[in-house]
C-alpha positions as CSV (number, residue, x, y, z in Angstrom):
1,X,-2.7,-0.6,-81.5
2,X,-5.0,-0.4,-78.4
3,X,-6.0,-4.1,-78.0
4,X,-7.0,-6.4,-74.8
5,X,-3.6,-7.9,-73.1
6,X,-5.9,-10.3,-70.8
7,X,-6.8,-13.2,-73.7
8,X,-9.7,-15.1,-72.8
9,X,-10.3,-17.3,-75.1
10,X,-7.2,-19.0,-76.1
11,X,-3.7,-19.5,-75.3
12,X,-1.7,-17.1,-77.2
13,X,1.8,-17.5,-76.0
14,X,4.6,-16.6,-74.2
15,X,4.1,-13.0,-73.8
16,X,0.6,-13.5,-72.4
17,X,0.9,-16.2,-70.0
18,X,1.7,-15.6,-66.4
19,X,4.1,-17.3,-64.4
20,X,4.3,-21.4,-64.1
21,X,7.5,-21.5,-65.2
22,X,8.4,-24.3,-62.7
23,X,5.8,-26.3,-63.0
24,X,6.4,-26.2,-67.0
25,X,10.1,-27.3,-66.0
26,X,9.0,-30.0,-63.4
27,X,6.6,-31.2,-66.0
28,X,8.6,-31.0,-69.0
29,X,11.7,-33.1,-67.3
30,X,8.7,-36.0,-66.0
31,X,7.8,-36.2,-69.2
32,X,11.2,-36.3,-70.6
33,X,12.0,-39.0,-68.0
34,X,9.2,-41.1,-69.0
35,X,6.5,-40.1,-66.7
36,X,2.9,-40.1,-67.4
37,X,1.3,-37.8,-65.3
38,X,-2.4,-36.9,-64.0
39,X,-2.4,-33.0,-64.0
40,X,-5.3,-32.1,-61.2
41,X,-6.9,-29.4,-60.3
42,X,-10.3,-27.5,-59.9
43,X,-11.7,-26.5,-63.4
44,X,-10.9,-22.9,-65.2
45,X,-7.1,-23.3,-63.2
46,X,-5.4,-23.2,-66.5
47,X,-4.6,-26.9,-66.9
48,X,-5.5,-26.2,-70.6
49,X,-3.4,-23.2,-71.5
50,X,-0.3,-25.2,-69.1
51,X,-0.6,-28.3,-71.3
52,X,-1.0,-25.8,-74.4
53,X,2.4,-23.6,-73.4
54,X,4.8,-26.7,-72.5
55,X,3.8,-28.1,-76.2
56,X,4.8,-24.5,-77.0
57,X,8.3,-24.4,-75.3
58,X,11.1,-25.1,-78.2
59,X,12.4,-28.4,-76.5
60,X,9.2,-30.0,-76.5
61,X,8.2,-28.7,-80.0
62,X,12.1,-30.0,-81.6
63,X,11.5,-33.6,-80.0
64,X,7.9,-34.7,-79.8
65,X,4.7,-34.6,-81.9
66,X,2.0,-33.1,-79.5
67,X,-1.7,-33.9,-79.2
68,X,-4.6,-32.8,-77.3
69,X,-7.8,-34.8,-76.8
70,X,-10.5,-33.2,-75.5
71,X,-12.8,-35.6,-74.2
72,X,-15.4,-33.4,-72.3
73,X,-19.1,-34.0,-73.1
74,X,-18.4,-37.7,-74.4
75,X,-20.8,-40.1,-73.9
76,X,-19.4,-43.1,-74.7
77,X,-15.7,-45.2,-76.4
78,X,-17.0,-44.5,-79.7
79,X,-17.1,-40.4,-79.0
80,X,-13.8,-40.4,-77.9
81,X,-12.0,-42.5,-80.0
82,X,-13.4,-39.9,-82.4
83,X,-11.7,-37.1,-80.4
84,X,-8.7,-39.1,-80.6
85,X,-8.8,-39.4,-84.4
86,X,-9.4,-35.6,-84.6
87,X,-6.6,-34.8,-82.6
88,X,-4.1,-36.5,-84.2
89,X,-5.6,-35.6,-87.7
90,X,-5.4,-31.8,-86.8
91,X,-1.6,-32.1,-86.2
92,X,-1.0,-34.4,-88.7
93,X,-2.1,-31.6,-91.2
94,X,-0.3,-29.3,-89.5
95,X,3.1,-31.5,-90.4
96,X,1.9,-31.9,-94.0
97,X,0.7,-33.7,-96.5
98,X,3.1,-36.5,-96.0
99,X,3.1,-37.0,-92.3
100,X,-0.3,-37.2,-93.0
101,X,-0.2,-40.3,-95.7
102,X,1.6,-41.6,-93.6
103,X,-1.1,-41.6,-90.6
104,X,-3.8,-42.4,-93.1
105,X,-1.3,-46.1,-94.0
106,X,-1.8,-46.8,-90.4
107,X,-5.2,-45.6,-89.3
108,X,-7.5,-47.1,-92.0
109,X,-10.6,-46.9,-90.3
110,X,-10.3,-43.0,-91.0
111,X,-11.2,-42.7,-94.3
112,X,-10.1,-38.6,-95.7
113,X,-12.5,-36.6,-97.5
114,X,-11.1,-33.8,-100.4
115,X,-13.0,-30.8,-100.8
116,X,-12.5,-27.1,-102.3
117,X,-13.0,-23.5,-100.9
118,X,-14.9,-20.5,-102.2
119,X,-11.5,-19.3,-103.7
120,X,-10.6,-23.7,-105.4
121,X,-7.9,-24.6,-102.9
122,X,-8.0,-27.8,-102.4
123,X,-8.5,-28.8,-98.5
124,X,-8.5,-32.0,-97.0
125,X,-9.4,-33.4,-93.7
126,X,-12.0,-36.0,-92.1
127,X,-15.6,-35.9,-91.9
128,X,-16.0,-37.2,-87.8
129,X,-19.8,-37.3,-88.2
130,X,-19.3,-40.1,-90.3
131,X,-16.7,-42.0,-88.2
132,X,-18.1,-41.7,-84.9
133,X,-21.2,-43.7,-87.2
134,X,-18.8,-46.4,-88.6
135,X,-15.9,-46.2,-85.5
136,X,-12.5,-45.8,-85.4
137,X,-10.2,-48.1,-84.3
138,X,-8.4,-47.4,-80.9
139,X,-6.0,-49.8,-82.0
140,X,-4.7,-48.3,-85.3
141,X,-4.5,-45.4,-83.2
142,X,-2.7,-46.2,-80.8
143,X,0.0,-48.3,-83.5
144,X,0.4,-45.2,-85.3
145,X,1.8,-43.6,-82.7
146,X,4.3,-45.9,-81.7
147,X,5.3,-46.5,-85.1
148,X,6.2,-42.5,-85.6
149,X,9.6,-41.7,-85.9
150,X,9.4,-38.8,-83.2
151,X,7.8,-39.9,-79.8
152,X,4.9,-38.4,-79.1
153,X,3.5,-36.8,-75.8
154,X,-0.5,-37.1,-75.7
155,X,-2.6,-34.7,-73.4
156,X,-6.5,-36.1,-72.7
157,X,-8.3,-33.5,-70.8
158,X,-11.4,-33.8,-68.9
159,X,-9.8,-37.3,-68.4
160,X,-12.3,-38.0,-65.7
161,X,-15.3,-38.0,-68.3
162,X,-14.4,-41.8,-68.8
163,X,-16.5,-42.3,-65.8
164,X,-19.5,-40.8,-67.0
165,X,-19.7,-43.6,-69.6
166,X,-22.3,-45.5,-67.9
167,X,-22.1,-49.6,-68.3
168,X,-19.0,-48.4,-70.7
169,X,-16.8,-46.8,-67.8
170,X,-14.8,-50.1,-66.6
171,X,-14.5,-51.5,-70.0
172,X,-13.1,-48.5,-71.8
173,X,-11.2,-47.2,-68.8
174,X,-8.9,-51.0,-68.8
175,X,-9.2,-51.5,-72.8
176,X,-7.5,-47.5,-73.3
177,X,-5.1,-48.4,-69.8
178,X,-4.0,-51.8,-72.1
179,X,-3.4,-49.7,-75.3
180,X,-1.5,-47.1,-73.3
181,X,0.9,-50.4,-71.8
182,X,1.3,-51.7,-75.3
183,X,2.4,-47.7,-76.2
184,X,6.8,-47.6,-75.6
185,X,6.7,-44.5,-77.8
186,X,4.3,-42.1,-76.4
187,X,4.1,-40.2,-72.5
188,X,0.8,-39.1,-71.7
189,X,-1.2,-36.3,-69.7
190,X,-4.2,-37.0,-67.9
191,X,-5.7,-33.4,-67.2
192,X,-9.0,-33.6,-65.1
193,X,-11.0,-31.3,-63.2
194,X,-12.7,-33.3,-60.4
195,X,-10.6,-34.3,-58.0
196,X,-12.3,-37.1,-55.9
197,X,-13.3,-38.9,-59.7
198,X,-9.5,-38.3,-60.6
199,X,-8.2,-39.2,-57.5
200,X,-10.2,-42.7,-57.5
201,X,-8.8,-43.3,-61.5
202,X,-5.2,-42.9,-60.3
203,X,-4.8,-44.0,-56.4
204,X,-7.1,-47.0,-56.5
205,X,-6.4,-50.7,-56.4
206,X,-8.9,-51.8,-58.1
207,X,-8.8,-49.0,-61.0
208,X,-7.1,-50.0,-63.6
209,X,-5.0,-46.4,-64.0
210,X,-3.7,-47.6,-60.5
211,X,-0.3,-46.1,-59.8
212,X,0.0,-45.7,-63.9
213,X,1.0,-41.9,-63.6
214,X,3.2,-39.2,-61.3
215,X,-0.2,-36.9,-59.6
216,X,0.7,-33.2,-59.8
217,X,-1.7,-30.7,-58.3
218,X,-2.2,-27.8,-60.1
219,X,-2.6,-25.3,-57.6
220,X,-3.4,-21.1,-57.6
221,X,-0.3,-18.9,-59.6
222,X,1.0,-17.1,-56.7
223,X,-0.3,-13.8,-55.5
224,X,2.4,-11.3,-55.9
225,X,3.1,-13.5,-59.2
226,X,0.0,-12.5,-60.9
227,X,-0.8,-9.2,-59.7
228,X,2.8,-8.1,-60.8
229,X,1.3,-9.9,-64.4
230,X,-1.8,-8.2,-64.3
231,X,-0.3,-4.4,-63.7
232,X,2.3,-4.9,-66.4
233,X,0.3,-6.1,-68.7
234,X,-2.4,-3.6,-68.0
235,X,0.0,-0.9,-68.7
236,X,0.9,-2.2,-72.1
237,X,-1.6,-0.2,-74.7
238,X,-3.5,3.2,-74.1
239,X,-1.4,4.3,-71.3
240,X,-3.8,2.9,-68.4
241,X,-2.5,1.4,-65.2
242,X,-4.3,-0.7,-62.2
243,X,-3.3,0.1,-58.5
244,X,-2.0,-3.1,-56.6
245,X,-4.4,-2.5,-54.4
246,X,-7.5,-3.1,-57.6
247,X,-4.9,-6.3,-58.6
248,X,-5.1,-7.9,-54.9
249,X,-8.6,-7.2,-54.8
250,X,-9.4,-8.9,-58.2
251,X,-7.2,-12.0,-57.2
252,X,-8.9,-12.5,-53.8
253,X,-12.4,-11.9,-55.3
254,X,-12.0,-14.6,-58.3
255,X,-10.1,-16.8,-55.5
256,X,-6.7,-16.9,-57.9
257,X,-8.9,-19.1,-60.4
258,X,-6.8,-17.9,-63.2
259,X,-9.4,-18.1,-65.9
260,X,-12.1,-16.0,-64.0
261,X,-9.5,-13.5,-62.9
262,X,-8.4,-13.4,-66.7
263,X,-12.6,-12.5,-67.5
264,X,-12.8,-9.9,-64.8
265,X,-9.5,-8.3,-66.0
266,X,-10.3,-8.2,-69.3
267,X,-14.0,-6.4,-68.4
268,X,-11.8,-3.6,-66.2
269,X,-9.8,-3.3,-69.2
270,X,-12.5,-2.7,-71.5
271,X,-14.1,-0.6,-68.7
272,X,-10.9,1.9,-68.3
273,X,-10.3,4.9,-70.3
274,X,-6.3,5.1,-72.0
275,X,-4.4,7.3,-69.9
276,X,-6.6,6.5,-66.9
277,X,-6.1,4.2,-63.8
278,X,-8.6,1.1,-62.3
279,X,-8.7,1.5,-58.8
280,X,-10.0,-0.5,-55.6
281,X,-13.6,0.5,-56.1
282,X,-13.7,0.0,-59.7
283,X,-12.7,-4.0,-59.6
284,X,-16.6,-5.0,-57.5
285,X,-18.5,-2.1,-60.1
286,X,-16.8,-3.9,-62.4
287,X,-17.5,-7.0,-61.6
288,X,-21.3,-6.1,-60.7
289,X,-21.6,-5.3,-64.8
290,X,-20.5,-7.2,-66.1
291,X,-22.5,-10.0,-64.2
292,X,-25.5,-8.5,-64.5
293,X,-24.8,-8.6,-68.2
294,X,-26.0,-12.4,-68.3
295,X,-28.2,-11.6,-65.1
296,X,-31.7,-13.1,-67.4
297,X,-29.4,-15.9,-68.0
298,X,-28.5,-16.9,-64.2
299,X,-31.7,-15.7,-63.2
300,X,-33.7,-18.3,-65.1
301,X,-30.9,-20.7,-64.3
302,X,-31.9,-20.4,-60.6
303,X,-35.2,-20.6,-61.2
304,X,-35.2,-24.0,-62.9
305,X,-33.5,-25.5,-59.6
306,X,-36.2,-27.9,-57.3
307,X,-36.9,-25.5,-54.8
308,X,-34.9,-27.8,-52.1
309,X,-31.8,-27.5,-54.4
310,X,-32.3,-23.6,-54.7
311,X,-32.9,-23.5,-51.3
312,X,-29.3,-25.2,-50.6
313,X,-27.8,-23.5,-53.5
314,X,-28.5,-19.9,-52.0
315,X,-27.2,-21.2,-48.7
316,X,-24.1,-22.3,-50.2
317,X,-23.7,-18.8,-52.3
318,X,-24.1,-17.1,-49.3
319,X,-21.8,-19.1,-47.2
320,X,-19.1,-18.5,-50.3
321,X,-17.8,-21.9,-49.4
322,X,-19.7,-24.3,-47.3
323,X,-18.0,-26.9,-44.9
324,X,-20.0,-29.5,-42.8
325,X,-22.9,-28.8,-44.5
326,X,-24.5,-31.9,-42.1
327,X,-23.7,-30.1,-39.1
328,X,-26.3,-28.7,-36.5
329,X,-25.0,-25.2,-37.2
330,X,-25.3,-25.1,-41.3
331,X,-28.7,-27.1,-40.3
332,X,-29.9,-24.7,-38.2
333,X,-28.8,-21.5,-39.8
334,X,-30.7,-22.1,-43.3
335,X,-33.6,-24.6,-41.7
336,X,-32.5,-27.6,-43.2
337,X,-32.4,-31.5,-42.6
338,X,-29.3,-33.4,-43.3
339,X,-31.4,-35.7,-45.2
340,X,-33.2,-32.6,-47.3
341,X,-29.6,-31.2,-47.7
342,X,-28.1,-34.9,-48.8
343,X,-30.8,-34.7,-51.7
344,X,-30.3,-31.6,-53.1
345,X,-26.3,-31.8,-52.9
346,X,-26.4,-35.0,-54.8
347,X,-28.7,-33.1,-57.8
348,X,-26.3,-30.2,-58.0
349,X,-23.5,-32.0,-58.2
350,X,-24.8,-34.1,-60.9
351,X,-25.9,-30.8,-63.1
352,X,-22.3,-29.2,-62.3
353,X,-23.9,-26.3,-60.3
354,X,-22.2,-26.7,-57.0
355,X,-18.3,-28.5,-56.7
356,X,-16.8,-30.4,-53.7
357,X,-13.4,-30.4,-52.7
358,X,-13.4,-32.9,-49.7
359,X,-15.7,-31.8,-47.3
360,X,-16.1,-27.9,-48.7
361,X,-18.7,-27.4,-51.4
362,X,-18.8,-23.9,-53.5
363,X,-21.0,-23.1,-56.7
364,X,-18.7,-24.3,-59.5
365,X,-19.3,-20.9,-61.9
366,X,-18.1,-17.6,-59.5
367,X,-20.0,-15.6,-61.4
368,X,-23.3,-17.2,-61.0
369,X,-22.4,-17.2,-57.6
370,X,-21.5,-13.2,-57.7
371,X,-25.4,-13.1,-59.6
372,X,-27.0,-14.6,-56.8
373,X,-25.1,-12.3,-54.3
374,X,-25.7,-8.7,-56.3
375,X,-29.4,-10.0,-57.0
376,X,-30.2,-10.8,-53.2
377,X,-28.2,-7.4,-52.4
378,X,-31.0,-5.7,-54.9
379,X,-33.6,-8.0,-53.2
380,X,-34.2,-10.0,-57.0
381,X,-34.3,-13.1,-55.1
């Protein structure tokens, strides 16, 4: 069967993940050893799909009962106490009816509800609009899993998002730290995407997560690493292939942001008769398609920025990534004051469009960035 080996939107095991095999080691044996850990890096990096695979790998499925907790777009304790529950009551159906009983004994402020399906099986589960109403105790939660007979490893991603909790922030961030003290049977992952917020959670004195997990920096898959992925895995159906020189140029191009050089892939794929090759020039008219595809999108995007931040956010596009954006030459090259370019950074980094990492800043999605690029190229903008 001729189907797409570059999976986008999902992890889907073993055979389609690339590389990381010592980081899953080095994180697997923290763990084992007790470690929590805060797993860092820029966003689309595959934190997600790593956390996803080590809960995959045999020694980790034999000993622990895994969770994720997405917490990203929370707005408060009571949202995420609520992701919590869901989490746990996702893998507790998973182990069956009686593991979970057993949760429900413990965790009595989530109440089940029983319904049937258009063929009368009977299905069972949790109706979260209704607790997020009512709340769900942290507490219970938190006793249930030290009182399971397997220890558990428990992944929050988008960790960082406590922070966005307003007058909330401190409170839950030291009430969840004092559940997580009380927890002797659980490790725990704290995946986040914005490094100077996660950095300030974890390396902090006065944070209450202060020295309470091992950092590890998720950094780029290597290279030679992934392009030896990418033409093997290219090869696999249809009899097509992709030139070295194609996979270099798409990891260079997407910056080895794993998940973006997973999209572009998967577009050259689709793009690439069986029996036929991608070369060098095929990975940018690629890449021009299939961002032009959501060009109305990006274009209206743009449009809605204050025309100070648009102004800033084209310079920065241009620039690919900006440093010392408050010096006389990034002032004097796009017309700017540092006070005019101090505004508009702080309003795009609030909306998510542009990311820092210390002093560089870069638009967060590459694609929109690519948009703005092609479209000034074909003089859109």
């Amino acid at each position: 069967m001729d189907k797409n080996p570059f999976i986008i939107t999902r992890y889907a095991g073993e055979e389609y993940f690339c590389d990381r095999e010592k980081e899953t080691n080095t994180l697997i044996q923290l763990l084992k050893s007790g470690h929590n850990v805060a797993l860092i890096s820029p966003r689309r990096m595959g934190k997600t799909d790593l956390i996803r695979h080590i809960f995959n790998q045999k020694e980790v499925k034999e000993e622990y009962t895994t969770f994720l907790v997405d917490i990203y777009g929370t707005t408060n304790q009571c949202e995420m106490a609520a992701c919590f529950a869901k989490a746990i009551v996702e893998e507790s159906k998973n182990k069956g009816k009686r593991f979970f009983e057993e949760m429900l004994d413990i965790i009595k402020s989530i109440r089940p509800h029983v319904s049937f399906d258009y063929a009368g099986n009977l299905n069972w589960g949790v109706n979260f609009a209704d607790k997020i109403k009512n709340k769900i105790d942290m507490d219970e939660i938190f006793a249930f899993l030290d009182s399971s007979k397997q220890r558990s490893i428990v992944a929050i991603d988008e960790f960082q998002q406590i922070r966005s909790f307003g007058n909330e922030a401190d409170k839950t961030e030291a009430y969840l730290r004092t559940l997580i003290q009380k927890t002797s049977n659980a490790n725990f992952i704290y995946s986040g995407s914005r490094r100077h917020m996660m950095g300030q959670m974890f390396t902090s004195a006065a944070k209450p997560f202060f020295q309470a997990a091992t950092i590890f920096d998720l950094s780029p898959i290597p290279e030679d690493a992934y392009c030896n992925f990418a033409m093997e895995k290219f090869s696999l159906y249809g009899g097509r292939s992709l030139d070295e020189e194609a996979a270099r140029k798409t990891y260079r191009i997407m910056e080895g942001i794993t998940a973006n050089m997973q999209i572009l892939l998967n577009y050259l794929y689709i793009r690439t008769l069986p029996g036929k090759a991608c070369h060098l020039e095929d990975v940018e008219k690629g890449l021009r398609e299939y961002v032009m595809m959501a060009a109305y999108s990006y274009e209206e995007l743009y449009n809605m920025l204050p025309p100070v931040q648009r102004k800033v956010f084209s310079a920065i596009a241009t620039e690919g990534r900006a440093t010392n954006v408050s010096g006389d030459d990034f002032l004097s090259r796009y017309g700017f004051t540092a006070s005019s370019v101090a505004s508009a950074l702080r309003g795009l980094l609030s909306g998510d469009i542009v990311s820092r990492e210390k002093d560089t800043y870069m638009i967060s999605d590459l694609f929109f960035r690519f948009w703005y690029v092609f479209a000034k190229k074909d003089g859109m903008v």
